[in-house]
N, C-alpha and C positions, 0 to 999 in steps of 0.2 A: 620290479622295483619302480620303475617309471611311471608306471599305470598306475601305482597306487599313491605317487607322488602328485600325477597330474589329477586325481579323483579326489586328492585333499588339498589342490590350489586352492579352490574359492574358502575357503577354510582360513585357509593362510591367508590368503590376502584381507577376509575381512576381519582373520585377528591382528595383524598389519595395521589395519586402517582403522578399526577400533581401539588402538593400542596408541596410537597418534592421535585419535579425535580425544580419549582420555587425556592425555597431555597438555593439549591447546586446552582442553575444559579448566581442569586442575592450576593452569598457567594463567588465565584470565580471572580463574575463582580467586587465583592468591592477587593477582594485581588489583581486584576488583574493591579486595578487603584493605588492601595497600590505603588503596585510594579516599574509600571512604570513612578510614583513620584519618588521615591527611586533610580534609573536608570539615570534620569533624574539629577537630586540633583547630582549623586557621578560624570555623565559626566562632568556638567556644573564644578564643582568644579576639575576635576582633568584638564581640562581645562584652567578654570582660575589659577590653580597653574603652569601647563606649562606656561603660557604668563607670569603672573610672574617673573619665572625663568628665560625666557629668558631677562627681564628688569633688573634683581638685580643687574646687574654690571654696567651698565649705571645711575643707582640709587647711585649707592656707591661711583662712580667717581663723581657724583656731590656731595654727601654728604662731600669728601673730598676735595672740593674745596670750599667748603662753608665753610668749617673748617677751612682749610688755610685762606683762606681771608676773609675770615667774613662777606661774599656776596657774590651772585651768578655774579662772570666774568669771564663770560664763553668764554666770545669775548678775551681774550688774549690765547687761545689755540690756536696753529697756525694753525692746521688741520683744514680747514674749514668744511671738508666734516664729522670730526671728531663732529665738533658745530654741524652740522646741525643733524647728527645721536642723538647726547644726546637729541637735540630737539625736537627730533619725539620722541623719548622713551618717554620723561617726556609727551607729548600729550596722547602719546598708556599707559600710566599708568593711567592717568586720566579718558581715554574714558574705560578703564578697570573696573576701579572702579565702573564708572557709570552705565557699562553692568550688572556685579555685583548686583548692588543698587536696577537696573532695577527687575531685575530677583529675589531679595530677595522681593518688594514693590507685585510682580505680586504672589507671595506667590508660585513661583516653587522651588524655592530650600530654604532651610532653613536657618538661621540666623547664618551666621561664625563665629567664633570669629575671631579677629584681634587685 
């Protein structure tokens, strides 16, 4: 019994030791995935808060225009190129949202608050 216990150590130990290197593999494979969700998430979001940023003021000029006049006419701005800029922002704020939306439905980054 002995002899045939010690002729199948090396056996045992390197199912032993393969049975723990699987482990650590498995354990760093899921923290690894952890992590670069979590990477992911803070990019996407510092991101979307630069784009943001760079629309807040084009946002605010409409918001005070809609304030003043209790609708959006925008067409009495004389600047044309001035209208056509707040125009593309309010698009680029939209398709932002939806990149957003996109990427919170596809379950990469987690749920904002807003």
């Amino acid at each position: 019994m002995w002899e045939c216990i010690v002729e199948l150590m090396p056996a045992i130990v390197a199912l032993i030791v393969g049975g723990f290197g699987l482990i650590i593999t498995l354990f760093f494979q899921l923290s690894q995935k952890a992590f670069a969700k979590d990477r992911l998430n803070k990019d996407l979001f510092s991101e979307f808060n630069a784009r943001y940023d760079r629309l807040n003021n084009s946002l605010v000029i409409i918001e005070d225009y809609y304030k003043e006049f209790n609708s959006f006419k925008l067409l009495e701005i004389e600047d044309k190129k001035r209208y056509l800029k707040l125009r593309q922002d309010v698009i680029d704020f939209f398709n932002l949202c939806a990149e957003e939306y996109y990427w919170q439905q596809k379950n990469k980054i987690d749920a904002m608050s807003t």
